[in-house]
N, C-alpha and C positions, 0 to 999 in steps of 0.2 A: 626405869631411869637408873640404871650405873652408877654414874657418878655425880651425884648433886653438888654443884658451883656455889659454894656458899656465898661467895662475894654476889653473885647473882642476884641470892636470896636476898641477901641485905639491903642490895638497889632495889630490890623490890617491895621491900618492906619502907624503905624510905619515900619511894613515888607514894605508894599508898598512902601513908601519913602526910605528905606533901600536899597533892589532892585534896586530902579531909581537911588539914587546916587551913587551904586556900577557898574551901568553902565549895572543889567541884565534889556536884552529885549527882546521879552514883555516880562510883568510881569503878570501871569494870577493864575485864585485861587488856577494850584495847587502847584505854590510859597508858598501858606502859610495852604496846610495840615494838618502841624504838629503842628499848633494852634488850631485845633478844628476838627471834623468827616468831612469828604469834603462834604456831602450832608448839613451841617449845616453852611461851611464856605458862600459855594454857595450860601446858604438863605441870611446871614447875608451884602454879598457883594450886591447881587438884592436887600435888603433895601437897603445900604449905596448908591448905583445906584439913586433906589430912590431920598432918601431925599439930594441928590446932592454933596455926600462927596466923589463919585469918579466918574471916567467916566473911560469906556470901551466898548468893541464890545461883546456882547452877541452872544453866540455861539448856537446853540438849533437842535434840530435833534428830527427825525420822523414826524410824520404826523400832531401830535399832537404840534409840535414846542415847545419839552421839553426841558430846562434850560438846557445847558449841562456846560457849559463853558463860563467863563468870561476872556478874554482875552485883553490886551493892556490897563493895568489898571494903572489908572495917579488919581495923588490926583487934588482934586478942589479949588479953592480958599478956598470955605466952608471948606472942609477937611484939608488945610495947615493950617487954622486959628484953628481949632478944634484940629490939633495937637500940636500948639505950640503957646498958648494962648497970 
């Protein structure tokens, strides 16, 4: 990934928190589709994973243990602070 879309990141930190406090569970990427091509939400969540702005269970299939699915996705401290400065 190039160039990470912060504004992006933020909508996305925002659905997730939205999600949790409306009570849906889990919350997994394809909660937030309609923000972006799923193959590119997916990317964007695997960083946010990463760099510690959210945590969840990684879901992966085939042989190759490909990225399928990011499931039970909770913000982090990092990420509550990132969202609401």
């Amino acid at each position: 990934m190039n160039t990470l879309d912060q504004k992006l990141i933020h909508a996305i930190l925002q659905e997730i928190d939205g999600h949790l406090n409306r009570g849906v569970l889990p919350v997994h990427n394809g909660h937030l589709e309609h923000l972006s091509q799923e193959d590119e939400i997916l990317e964007y969540l695997l960083y946010m994973k990463k760099e510690r702005l959210i945590s969840g269970d990684l879901v992966t299939k085939g042989a190759n243990n490909t990225p399928y699915r990011i499931t039970n996705l909770r913000l982090t401290y990092v990420g509550i602070k990132m969202l609401r400065p």
